[in-house]
Structure formats: structure tokens, C-alpha cells
N, CA, C and O atoms as a GROMACS GRO file, in nm:
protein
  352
    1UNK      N    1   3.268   0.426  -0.288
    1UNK     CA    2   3.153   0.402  -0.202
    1UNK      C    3   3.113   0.534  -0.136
    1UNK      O    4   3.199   0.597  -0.074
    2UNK      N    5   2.957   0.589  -0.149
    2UNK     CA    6   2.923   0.653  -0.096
    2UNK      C    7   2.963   0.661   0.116
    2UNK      O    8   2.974   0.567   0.195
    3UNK      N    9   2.970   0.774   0.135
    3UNK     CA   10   2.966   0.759   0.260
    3UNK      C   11   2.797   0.815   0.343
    3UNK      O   12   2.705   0.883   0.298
    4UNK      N   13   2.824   0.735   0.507
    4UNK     CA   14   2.714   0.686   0.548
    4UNK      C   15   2.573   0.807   0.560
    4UNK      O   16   2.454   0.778   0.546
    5UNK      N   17   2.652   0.998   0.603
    5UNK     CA   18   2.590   1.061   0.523
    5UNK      C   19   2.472   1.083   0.414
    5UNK      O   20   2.352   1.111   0.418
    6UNK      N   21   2.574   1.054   0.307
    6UNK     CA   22   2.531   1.083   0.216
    6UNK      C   23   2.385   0.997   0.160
    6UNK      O   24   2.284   1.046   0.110
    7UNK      N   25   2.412   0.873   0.185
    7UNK     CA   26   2.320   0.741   0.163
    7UNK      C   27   2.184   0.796   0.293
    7UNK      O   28   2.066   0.786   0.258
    8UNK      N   29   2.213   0.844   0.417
    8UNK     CA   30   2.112   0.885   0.481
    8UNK      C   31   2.015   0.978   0.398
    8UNK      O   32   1.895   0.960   0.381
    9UNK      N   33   2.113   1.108   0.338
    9UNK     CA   34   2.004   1.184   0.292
    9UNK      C   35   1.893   1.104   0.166
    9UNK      O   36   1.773   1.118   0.142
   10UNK      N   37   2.007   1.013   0.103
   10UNK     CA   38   1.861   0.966   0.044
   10UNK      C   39   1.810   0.887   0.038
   10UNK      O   40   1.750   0.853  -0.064
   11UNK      N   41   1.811   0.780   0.217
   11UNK     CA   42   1.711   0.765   0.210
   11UNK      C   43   1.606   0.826   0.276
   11UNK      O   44   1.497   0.769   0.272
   12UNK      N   45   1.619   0.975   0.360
   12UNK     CA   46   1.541   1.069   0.366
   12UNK      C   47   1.436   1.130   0.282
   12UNK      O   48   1.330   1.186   0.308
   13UNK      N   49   1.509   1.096   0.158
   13UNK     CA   50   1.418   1.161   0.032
   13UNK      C   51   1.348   1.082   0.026
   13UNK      O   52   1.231   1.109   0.053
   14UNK      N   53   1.376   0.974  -0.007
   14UNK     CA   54   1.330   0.863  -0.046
   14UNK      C   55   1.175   0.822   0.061
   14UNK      O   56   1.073   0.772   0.014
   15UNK      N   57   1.191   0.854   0.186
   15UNK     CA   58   1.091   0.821   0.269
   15UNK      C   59   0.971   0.964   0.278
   15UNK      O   60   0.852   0.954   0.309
   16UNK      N   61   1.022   1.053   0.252
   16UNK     CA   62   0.928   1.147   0.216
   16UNK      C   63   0.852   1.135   0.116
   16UNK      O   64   0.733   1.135   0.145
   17UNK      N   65   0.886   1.120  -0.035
   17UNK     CA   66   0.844   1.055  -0.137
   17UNK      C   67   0.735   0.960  -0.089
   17UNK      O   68   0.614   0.971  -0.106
   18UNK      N   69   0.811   0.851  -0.017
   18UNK     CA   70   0.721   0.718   0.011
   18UNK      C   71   0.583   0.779   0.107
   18UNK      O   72   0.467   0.748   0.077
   19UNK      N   73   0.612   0.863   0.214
   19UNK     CA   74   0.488   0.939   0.265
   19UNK      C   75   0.394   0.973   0.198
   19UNK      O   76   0.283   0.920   0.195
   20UNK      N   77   0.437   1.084   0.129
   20UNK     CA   78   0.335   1.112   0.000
   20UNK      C   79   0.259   1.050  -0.076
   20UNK      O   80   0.144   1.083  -0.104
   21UNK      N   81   0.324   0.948  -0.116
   21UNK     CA   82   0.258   0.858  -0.205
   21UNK      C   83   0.186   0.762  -0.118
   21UNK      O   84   0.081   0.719  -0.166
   22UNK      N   85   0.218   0.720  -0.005
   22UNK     CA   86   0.110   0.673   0.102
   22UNK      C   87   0.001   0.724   0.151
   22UNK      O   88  -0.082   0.648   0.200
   23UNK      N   89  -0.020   0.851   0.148
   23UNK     CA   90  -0.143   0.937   0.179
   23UNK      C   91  -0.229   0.952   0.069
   23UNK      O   92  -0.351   0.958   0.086
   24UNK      N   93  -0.155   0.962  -0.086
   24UNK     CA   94  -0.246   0.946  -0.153
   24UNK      C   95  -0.303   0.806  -0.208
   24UNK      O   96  -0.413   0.799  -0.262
   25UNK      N   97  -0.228   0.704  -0.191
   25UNK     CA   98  -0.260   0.620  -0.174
   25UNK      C   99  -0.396   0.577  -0.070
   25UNK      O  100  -0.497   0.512  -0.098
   26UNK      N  101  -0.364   0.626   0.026
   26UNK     CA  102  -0.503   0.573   0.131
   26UNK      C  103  -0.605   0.696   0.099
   26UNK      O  104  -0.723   0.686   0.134
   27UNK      N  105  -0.575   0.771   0.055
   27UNK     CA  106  -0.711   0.901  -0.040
   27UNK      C  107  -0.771   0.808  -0.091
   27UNK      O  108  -0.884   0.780  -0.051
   28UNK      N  109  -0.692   0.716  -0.223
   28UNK     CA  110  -0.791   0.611  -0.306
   28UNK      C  111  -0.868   0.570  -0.168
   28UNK      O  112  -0.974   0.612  -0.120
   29UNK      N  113  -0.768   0.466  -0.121
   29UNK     CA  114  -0.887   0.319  -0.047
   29UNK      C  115  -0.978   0.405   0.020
   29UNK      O  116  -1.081   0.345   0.053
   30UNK      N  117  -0.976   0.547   0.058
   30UNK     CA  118  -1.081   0.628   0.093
   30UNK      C  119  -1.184   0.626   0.059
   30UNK      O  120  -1.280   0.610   0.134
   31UNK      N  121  -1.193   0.643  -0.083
   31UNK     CA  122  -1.301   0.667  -0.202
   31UNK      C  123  -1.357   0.507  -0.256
   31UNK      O  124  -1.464   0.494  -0.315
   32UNK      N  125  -1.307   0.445  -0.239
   32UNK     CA  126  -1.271   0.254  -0.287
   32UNK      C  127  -1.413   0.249  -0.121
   32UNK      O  128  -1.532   0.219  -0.131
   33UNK      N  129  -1.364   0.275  -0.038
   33UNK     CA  130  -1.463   0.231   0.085
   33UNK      C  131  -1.621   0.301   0.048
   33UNK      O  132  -1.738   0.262   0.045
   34UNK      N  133  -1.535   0.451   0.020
   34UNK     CA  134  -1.677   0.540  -0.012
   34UNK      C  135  -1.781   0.448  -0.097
   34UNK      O  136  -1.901   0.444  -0.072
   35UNK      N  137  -1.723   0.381  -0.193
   35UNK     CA  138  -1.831   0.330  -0.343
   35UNK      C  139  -1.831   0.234  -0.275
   35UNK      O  140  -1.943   0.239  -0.225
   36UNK      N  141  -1.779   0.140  -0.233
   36UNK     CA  142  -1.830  -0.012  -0.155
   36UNK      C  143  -1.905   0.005  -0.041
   36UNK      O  144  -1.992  -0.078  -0.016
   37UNK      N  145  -1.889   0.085   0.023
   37UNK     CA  146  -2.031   0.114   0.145
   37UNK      C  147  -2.170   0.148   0.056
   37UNK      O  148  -2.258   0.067   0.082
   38UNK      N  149  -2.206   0.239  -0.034
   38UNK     CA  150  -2.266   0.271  -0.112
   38UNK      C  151  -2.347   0.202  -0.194
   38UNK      O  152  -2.470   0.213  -0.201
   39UNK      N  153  -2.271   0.123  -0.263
   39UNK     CA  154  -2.282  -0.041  -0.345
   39UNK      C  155  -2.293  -0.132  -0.254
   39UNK      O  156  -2.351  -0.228  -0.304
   40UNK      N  157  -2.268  -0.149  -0.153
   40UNK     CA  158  -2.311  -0.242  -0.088
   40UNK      C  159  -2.176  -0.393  -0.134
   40UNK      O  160  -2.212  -0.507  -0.167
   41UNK      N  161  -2.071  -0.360  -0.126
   41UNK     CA  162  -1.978  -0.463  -0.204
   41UNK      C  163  -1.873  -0.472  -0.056
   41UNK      O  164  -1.860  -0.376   0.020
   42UNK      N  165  -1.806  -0.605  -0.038
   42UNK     CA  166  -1.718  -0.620   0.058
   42UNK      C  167  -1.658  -0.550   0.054
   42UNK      O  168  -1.660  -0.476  -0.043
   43UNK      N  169  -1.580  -0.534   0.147
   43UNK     CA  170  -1.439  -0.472   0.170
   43UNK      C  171  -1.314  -0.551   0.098
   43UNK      O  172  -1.238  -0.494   0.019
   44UNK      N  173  -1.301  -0.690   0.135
   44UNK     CA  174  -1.186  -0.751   0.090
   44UNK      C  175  -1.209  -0.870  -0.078
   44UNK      O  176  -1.271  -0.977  -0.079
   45UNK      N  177  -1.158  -0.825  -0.164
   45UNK     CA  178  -1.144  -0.880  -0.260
   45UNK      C  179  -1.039  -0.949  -0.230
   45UNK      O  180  -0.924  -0.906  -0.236
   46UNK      N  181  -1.076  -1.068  -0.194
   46UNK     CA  182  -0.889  -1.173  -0.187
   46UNK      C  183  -0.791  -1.217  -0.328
   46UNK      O  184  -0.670  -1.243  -0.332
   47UNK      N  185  -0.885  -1.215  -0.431
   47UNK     CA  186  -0.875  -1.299  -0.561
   47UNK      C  187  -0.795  -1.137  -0.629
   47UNK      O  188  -0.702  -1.145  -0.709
   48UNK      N  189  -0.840  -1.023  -0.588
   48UNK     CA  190  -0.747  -0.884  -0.653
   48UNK      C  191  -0.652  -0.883  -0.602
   48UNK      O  192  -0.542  -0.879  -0.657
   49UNK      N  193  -0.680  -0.889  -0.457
   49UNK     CA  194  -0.546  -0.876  -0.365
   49UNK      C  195  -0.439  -0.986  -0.406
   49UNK      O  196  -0.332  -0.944  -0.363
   50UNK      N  197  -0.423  -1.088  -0.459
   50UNK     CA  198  -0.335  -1.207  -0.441
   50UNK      C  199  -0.279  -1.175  -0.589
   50UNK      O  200  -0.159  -1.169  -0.616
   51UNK      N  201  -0.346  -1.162  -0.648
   51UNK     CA  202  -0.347  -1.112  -0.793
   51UNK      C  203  -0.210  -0.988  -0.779
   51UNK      O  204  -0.092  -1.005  -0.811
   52UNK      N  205  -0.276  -0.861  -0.719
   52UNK     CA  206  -0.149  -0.764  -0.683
   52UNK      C  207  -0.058  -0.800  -0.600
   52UNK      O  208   0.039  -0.724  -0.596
   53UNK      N  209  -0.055  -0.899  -0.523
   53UNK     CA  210   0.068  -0.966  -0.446
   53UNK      C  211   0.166  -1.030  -0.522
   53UNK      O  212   0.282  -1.012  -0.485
   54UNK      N  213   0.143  -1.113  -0.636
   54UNK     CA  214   0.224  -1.188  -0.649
   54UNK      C  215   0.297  -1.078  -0.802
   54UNK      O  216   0.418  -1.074  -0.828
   55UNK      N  217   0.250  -1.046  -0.837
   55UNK     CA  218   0.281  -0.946  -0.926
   55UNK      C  219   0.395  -0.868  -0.857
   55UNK      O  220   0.514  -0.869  -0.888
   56UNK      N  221   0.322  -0.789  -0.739
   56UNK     CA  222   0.456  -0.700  -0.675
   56UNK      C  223   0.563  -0.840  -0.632
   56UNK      O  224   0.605  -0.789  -0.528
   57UNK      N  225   0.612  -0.934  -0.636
   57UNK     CA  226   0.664  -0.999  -0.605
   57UNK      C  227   0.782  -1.033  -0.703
   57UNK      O  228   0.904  -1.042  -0.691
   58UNK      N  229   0.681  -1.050  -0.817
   58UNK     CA  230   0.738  -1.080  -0.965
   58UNK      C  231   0.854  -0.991  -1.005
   58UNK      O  232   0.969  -1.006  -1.048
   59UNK      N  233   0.761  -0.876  -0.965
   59UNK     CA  234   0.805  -0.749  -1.011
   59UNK      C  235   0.940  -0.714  -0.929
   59UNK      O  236   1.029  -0.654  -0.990
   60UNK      N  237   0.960  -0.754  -0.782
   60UNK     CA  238   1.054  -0.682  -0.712
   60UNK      C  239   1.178  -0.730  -0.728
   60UNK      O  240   1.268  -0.646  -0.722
   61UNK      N  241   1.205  -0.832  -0.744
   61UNK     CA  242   1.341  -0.903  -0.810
   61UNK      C  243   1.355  -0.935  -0.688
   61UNK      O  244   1.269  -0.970  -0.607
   62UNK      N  245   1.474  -0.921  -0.675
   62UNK     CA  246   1.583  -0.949  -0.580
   62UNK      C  247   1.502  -0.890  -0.431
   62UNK      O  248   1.575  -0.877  -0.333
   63UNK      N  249   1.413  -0.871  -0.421
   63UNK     CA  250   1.363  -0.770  -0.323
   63UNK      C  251   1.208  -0.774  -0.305
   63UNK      O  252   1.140  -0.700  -0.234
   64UNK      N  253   1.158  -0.897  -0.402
   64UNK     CA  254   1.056  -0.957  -0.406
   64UNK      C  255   0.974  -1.036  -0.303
   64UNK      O  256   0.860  -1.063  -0.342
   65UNK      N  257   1.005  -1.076  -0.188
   65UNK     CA  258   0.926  -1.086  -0.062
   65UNK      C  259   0.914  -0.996   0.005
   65UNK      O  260   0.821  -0.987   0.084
   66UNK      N  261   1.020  -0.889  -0.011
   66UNK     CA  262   1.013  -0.785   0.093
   66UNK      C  263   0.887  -0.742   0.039
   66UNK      O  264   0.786  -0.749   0.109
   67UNK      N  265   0.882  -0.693  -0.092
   67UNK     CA  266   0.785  -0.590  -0.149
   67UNK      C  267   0.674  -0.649  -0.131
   67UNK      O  268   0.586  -0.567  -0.104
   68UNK      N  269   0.624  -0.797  -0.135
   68UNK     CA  270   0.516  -0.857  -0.119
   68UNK      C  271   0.438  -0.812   0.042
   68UNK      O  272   0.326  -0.770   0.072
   69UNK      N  273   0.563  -0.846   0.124
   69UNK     CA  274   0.554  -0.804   0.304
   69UNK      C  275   0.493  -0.647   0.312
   69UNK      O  276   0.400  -0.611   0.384
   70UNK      N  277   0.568  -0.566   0.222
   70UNK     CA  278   0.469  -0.396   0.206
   70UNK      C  279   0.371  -0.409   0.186
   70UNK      O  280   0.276  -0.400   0.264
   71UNK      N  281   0.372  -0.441   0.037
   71UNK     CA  282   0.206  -0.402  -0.019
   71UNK      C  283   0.074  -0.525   0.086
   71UNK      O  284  -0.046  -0.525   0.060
   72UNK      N  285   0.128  -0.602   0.182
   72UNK     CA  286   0.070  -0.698   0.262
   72UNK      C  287  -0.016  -0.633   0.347
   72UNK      O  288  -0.136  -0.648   0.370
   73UNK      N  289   0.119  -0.512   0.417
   73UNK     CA  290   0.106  -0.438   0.502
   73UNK      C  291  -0.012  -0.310   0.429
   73UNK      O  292  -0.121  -0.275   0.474
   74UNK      N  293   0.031  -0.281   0.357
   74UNK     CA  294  -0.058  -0.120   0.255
   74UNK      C  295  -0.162  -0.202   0.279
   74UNK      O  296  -0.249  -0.172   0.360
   75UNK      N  297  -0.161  -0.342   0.194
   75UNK     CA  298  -0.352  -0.352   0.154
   75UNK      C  299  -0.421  -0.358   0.325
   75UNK      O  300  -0.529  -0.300   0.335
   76UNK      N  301  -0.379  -0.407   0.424
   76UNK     CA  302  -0.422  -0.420   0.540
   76UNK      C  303  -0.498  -0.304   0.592
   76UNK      O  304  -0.610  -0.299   0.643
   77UNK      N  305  -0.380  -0.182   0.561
   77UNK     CA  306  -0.410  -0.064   0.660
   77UNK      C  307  -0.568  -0.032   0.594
   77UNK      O  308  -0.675  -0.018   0.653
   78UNK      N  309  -0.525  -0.025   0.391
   78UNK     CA  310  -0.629   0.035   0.398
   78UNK      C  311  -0.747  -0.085   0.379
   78UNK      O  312  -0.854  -0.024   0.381
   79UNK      N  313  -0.765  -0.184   0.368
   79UNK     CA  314  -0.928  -0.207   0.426
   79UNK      C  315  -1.003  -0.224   0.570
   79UNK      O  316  -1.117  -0.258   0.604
   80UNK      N  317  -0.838  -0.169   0.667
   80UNK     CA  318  -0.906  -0.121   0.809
   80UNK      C  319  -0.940   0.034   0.770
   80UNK      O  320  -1.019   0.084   0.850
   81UNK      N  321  -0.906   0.106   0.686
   81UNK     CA  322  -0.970   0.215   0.657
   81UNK      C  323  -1.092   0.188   0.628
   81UNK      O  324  -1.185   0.181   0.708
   82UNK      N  325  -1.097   0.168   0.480
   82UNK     CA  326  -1.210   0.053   0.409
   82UNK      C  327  -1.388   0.032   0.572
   82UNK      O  328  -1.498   0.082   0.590
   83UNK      N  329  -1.313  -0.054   0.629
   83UNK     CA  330  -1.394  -0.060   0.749
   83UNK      C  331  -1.443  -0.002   0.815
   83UNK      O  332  -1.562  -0.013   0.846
   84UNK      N  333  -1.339   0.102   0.867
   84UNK     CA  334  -1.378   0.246   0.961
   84UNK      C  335  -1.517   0.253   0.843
   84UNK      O  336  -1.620   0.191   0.871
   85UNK      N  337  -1.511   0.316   0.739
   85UNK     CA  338  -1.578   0.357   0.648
   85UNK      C  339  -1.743   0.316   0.637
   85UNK      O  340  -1.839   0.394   0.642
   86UNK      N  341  -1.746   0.156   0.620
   86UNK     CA  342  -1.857   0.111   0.580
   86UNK      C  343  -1.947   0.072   0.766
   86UNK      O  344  -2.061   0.032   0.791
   87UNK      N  345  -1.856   0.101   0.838
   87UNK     CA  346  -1.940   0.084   0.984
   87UNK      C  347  -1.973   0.213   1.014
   87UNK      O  348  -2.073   0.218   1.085
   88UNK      N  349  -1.923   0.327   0.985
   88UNK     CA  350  -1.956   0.439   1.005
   88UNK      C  351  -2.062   0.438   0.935
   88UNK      O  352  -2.132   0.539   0.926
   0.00000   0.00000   0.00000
């Protein structure tokens, strides 16, 4: 068994990684707001969103509500991005 250390550093890595990929992540819903303000199209697709929910769910195994509870959380932030966007 790893010791408690060692398991810290990665999940250090591991959350840096996850940063990264969260910023570019909300870059998209950036550009996703940009063309739906533009187009004139809602913000919230529920029927995509449920669609990518249950999938990440499928997908997470053993760890499959949690992951649903994230990406719950991700799609949230960004169509309050999304929003900022199309009221601006």
C-alpha cells in the first residue's frame, strides 16, 4: 500500500490536470454561448444534457453517480457562463 504522501502527490497531479481541462473546457461553453447569442438559440438543451448525463453515468462504473453529480455541476457553471454571455 502506497503511503499517504505519496497518494497526495497524485492526487495533486491529478487536480491540476483536472484545472486545465476545466478552463478549456469553459473556453468551449465560451464559444457554444458566443454562436447561441448570435443564432439566437437557448442556452439550455435539456434533451443533450440528459443524453450526456446518463452516458457519463454508464460510463463511470463504480463511480457512476458521482460522475453524473460533476458533469451536473460542469454543465451548470457553464450555461451560467452561457448566460453572462447572451445578456451581455
Amino acid at each position: 500500500m502506497r503511503n499517504l504522501d505519496e497518494i497526495r502527490k497524485d492526487i495533486n497531479r491529478i487536480d491540476a490536470e483536472l484545472l486545465n481541462l476545466f478552463k478549456e473546457r469553459m473556453d468551449c461553453a465560451k464559444e457554444v454561448g458566443e454562436y447561441k447569442k448570435a443564432n439566437g438559440i437557448p442556452v439550455l438543451n435539456a434533451d443533450r444534457e440528459r443524453e450526456i448525463l446518463d452516458k457519463v453515468e454508464l460510463d463511470g462504473g463504480e463511480y457512476g453517480g458521482y460522475a453524473r453529480e460533476l458533469f451536473e455541476k460542469l454543465m451548470e457553471l457553464s450555461r451560467e457562463l452561457q448566460h453572462s454571455i447572451i445578456e451581455n
